[in-house]
C-alpha positions in Angstrom: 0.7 34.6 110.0 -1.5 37.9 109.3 1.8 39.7 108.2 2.6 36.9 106.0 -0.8 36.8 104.4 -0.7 40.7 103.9 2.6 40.8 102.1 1.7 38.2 99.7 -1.5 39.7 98.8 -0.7 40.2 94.7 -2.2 43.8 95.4 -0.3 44.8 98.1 3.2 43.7 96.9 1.6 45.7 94.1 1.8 49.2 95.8 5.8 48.5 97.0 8.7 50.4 95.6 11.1 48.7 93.3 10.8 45.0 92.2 14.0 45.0 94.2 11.5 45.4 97.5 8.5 43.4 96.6 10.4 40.3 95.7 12.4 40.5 99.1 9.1 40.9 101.2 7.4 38.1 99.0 10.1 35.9 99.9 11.0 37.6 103.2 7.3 36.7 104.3 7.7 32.9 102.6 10.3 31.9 104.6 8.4 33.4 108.0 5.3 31.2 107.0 7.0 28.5 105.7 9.8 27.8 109.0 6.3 27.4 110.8 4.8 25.0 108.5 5.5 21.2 108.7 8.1 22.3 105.7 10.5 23.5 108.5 12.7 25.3 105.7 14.2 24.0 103.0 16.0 20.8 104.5 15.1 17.5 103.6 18.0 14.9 104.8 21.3 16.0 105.8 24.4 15.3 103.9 27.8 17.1 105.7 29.0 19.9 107.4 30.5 22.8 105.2 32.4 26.6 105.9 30.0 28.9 106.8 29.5 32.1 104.5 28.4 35.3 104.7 24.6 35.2 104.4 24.0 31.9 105.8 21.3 31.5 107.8 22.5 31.5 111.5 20.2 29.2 112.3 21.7 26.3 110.4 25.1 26.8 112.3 26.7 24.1 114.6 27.4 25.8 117.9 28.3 22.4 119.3 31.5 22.1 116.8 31.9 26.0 117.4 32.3 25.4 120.9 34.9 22.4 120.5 37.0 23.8 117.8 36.0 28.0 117.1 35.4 27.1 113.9 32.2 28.5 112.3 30.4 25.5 109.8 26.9 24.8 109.2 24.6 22.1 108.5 24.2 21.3 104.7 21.5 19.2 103.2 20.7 17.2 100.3 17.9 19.9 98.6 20.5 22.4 99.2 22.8 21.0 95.9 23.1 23.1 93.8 21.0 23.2 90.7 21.2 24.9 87.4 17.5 26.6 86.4 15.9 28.4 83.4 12.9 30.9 84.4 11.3 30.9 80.7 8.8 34.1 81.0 5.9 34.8 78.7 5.5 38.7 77.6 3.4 38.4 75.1 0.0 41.1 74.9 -2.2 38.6 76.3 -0.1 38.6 79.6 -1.0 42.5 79.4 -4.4 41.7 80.7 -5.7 42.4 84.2 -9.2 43.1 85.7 -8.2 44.4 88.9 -4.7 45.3 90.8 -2.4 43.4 88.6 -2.0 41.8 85.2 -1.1 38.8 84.2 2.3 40.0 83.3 3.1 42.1 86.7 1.6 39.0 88.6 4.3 36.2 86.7 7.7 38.7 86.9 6.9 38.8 91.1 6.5 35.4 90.6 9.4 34.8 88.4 11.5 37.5 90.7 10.7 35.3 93.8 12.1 32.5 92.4 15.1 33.2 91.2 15.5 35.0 95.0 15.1 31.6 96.8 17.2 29.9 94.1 20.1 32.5 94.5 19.6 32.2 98.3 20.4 28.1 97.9 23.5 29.1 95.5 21.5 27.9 92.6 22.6 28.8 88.9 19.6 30.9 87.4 18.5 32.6 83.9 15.5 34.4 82.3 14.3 33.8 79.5 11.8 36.5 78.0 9.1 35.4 75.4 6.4 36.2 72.8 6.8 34.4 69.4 10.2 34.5 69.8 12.9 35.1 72.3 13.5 39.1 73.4 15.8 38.6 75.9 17.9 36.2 77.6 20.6 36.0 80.7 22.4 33.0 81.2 22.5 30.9 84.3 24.6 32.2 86.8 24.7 31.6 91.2 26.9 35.2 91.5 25.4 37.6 93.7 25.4 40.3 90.8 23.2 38.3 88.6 20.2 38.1 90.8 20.5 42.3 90.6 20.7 42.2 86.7 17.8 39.6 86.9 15.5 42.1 88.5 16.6 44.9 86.6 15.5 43.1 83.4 12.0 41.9 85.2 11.1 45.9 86.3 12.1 46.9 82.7 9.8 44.1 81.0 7.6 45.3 77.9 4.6 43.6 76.8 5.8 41.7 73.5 3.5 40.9 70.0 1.7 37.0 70.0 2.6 34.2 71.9 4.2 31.1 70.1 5.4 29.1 73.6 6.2 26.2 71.3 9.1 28.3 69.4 11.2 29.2 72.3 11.0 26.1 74.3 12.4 24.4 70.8 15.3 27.5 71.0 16.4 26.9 74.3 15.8 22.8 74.2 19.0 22.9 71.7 21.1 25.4 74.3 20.7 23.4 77.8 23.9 20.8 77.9 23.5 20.2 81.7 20.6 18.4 83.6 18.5 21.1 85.8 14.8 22.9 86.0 13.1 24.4 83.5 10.3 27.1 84.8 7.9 28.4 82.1 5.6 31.2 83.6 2.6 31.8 80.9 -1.2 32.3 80.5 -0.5 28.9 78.0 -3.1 30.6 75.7 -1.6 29.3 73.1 -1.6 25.7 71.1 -1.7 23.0 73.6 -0.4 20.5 71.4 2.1 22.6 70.5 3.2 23.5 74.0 3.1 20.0 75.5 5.1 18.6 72.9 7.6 21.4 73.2 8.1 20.9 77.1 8.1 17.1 76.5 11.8 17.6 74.5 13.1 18.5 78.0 12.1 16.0 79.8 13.2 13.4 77.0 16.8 15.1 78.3 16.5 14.9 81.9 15.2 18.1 82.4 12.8 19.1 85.5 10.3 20.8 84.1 7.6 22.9 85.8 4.8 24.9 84.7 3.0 27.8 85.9 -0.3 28.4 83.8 -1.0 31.9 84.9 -4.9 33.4 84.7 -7.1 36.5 85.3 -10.0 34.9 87.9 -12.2 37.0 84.8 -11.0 34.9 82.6 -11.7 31.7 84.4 -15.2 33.1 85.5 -16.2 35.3 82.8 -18.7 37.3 85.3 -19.2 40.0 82.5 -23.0 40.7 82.4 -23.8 43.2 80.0 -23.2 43.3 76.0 -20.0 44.2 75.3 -17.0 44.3 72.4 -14.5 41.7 73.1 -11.0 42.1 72.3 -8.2 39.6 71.2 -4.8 41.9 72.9 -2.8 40.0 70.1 -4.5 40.0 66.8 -7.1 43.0 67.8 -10.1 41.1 66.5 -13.3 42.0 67.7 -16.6 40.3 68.4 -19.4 41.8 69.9 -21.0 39.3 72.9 -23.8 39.2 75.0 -22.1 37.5 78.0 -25.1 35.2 79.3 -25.5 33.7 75.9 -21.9 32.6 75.7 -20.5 32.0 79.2 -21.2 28.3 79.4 -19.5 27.6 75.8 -16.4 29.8 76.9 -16.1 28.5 80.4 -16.4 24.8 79.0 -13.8 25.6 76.4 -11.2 27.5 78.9 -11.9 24.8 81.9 -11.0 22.1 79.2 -7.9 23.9 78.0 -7.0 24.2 82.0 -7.9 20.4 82.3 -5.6 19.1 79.4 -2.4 21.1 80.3 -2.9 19.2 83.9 -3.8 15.6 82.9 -1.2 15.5 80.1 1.6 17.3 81.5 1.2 15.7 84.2 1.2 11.9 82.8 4.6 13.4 81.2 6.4 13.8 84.6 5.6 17.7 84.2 4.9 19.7 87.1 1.9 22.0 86.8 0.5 24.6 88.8 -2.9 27.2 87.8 -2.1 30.8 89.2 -5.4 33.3 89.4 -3.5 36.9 90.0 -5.8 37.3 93.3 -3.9 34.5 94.7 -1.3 34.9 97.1 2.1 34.4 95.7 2.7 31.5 98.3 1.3 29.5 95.9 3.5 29.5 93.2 7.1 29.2 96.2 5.3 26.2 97.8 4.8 24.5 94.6 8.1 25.6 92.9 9.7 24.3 97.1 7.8 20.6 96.0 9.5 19.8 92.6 13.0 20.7 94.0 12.7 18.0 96.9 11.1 16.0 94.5 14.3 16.4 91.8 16.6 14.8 94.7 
């Protein structure tokens, strides 16, 4: 499991080549850890037998009906229907932030890259959505192999965006979904909470699966800054100069608060949700992203 643990390190996936490369070992590693956990893959109650294709996992063929009739068919099981699923991604400047070998931003696209990897793997249909105050870019939901390249493309070209306004987007793409599916939204969430809850809570008045990934700087959760210093908002560019000690209880009150109502009141909406610090491994975000699909079924 050391191997495992060092390729989801958020810093060493980091220091890889293309996204292309660190979402594959992210995942790559995932699946080594997770056939080893009492997860044993992604099965959850079989359902029937189907063609094998190129790309299945060889360890889910039937050498038993191989050997009786030479043809090739593997195991398929209930989490492995197929499932239509919007990756809603916050750019905004405040993702831009980062205190040590990733940002928020660079942390949530490995994240959001992962994803759609394991999704494509199960022949799931999935899209990106790109966000600030408004939607900058957007691919529709597709299971063909060529879309997960495009996906990643658009993930290694990402810019950092202008304010965040998560209500406005979720309220864009709300009207668009016609089928029943998951909705991912990766973000910081520092944003309106009232605003954002009620916006997610339109999906799941629809049907919708919805999961959230809340996505944090462990600085901004600890605020361990000691000396006086000029604070700046990445979005508006307002100032305020701070003496840490003086302020650290208010501000870590206020952001464990914020933290606290996203998880009581999403959750008493049927919402899935799920605080990221960028020093954690990415595990965290496939294991609880793994959860809500067996749930869904």
């Amino acid at each position: 499991m050391a191997g495992q643990a060092r390729y989801l390190d958020p810093a060493v996936v980091a220091r890889l080549g293309t996204i292309d490369l660190k979402v594959r070992a992210i995942v790559e590693g995932f699946l080594t850890g997770l056939h080893r956990s009492p997860f044993k893959g992604f099965s959850v109650e079989f359902a029937e037998f189907r063609q094998y294709l190129p790309g299945d996992d060889l360890a889910t063929l039937d050498w038993k009906i191989f050997a009786r009739s030479d043809r090739h068919v593997v195991k398929k099981f209930e989490e492995e229907t197929n499932l239509e699923c919007h990756i809603l991604l916050d750019v905004s400047r405040s993702m831009g932030y980062g205190s040590h070998a990733v940002t928020k931003l660079e942390y949530a696209s490995y994240l959001a890259g992962a994803l759609a990897y394991l999704m494509n793997r199960q022949r799931d249909a999935v899209g990106l959505l790109t966000f600030d105050d408004r939607i900058r870019q957007l691919l529709p939901t597709s299971a063909r192999s060529g879309h997960l390249r495009s996906l990643l493309v658009t993930l290694e070209r990402l810019q950092l965006g202008e304010r965040t306004d998560v209500s406005k987007p979720l309220g864009d793409l709300v009207q668009a979904i016609s089928k029943r599916g998951l909705v991912v939204l990766i973000s910081d969430l520092l944003d309106d909470p009232e605003k954002v809850i009620e916006g997610l809570k339109h999906f799941r008045y629809r049907g919708t699966d919805v999961i959230v990934f809340q996505v944090l700087d462990p600085h901004e959760l600890s605020f361990p800054f000691e000396q006086a210093a000029r604070f700046r908002d990445l979005e508006t560019q307002d100032e305020v100069v701070a003496v840490p000690g003086t302020v650290r209880d208010a501000y870590k009150a206020r952001i464990n608060a914020l933290v606290e109502q996203y998880r009581t009141v999403l959750g008493q909406n049927g919402i899935d949700y799920c605080l990221l610090e960028t020093s954690q491994p990415l595990e965290t975000g496939l294991l609880s992203y793994l959860q809500t699909r067996r749930r869904a079924f």
